[in-house]
C-alpha positions in Angstrom: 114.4 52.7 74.7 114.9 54.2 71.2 111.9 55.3 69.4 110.1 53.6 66.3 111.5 56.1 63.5 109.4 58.0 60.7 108.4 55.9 57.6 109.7 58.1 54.6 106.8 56.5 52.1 104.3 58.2 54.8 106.6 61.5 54.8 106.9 61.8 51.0 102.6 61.0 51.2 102.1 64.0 52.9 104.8 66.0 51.6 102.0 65.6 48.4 99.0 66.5 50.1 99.7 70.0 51.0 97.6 69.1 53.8 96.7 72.7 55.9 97.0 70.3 59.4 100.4 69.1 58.6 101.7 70.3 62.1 98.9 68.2 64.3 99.9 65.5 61.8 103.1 65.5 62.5 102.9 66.4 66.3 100.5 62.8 66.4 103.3 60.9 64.2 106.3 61.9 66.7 104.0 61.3 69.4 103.1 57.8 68.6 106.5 56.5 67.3 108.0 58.1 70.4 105.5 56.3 72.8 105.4 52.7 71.5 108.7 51.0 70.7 108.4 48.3 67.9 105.6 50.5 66.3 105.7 50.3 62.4 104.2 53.4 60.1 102.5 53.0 57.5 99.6 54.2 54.5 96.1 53.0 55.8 92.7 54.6 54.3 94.5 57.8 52.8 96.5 58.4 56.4 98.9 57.2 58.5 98.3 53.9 60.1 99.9 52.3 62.6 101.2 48.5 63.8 102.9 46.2 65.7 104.0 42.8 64.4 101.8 43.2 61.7 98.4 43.9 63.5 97.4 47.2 62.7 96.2 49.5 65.8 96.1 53.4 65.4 94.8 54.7 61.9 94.9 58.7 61.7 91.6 60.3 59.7 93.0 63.4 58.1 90.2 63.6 56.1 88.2 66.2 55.7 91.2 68.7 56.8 89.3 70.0 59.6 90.5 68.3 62.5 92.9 64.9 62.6 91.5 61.7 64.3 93.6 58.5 66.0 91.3 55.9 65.3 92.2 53.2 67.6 90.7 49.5 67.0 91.8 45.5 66.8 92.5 45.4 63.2 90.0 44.2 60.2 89.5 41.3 61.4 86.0 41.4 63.0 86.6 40.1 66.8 84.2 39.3 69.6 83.9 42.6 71.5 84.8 42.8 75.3 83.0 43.2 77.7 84.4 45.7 79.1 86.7 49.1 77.5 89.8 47.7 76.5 92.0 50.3 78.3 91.5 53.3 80.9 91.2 56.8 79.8 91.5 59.2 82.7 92.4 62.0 80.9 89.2 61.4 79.0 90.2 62.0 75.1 88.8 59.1 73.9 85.7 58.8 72.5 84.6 55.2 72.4 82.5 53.6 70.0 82.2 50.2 71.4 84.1 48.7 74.3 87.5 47.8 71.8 86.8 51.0 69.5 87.9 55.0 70.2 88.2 58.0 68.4 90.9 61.0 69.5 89.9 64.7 67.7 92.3 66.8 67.6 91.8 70.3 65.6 95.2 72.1 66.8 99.0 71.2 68.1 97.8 73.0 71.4 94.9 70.5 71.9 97.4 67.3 71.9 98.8 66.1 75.4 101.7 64.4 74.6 102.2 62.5 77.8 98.6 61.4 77.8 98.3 60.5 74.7 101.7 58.4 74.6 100.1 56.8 77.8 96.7 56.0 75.5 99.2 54.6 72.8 101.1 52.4 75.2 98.2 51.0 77.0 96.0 50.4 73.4 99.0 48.6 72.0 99.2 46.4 75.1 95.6 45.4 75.5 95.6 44.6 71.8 97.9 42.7 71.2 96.8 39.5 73.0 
């Protein structure tokens, strides 16, 4: 399985922020590209965003600099909510704000679980895409 690879656009983006989270930043990016084969990187709302086949999924929040957010979601398209949480979170990161919307805070490298996060990834990109 080879991992989705680094957009440069998004590198040189943040390369001219300065940003004073640049490590979660990047710690998210290699996590997410590693996790999800196919997934494309991109600019989305001042951060990275990611997608598959064209659908967006994950959008990172790096704004205000005080902590980094994974927004996960269905795209702009409004959709007809399920009735039930889109995926399972047992390590219990997400923060859900309806049952096809979560948030992931993150305020330091330390606070990211790679495996359960690329598990989160996985299963989001999976349940969305249907």
């Amino acid at each position: 399985m080879n991992p989705s690879t680094k957009n440069p656009e998004v590198t040189h983006f943040l390369d001219g922020l300065n940003h004073p989270m640049r490590d979660v930043i990047e710690m998210l990016r290699r996590t997410l590209l590693s996790a999800v084969p196919g997934l494309q990187e991109n600019i989305k709302w001042n951060g990275p965003n990611y997608c598959v086949q064209g659908e967006d999924r994950i959008t990172m929040r790096i704004h205000p600099p005080k902590q980094i957010q994974l927004v996960l979601h269905r795209g702009a398209k409004k959709l007809d909510p399920p009735t039930e949480r889109l995926i399972n979170d047992p390590s219990g990161v997400l923060i859900w704000k309806g049952n096809d919307r979560a948030i992931a805070t993150f305020a330091t490298v330390d606070s990211i679980d790679v495996d359960a996060l690329g598990e989160i990834a996985r299963q989001w990109v999976l349940a969305t895409l249907g």
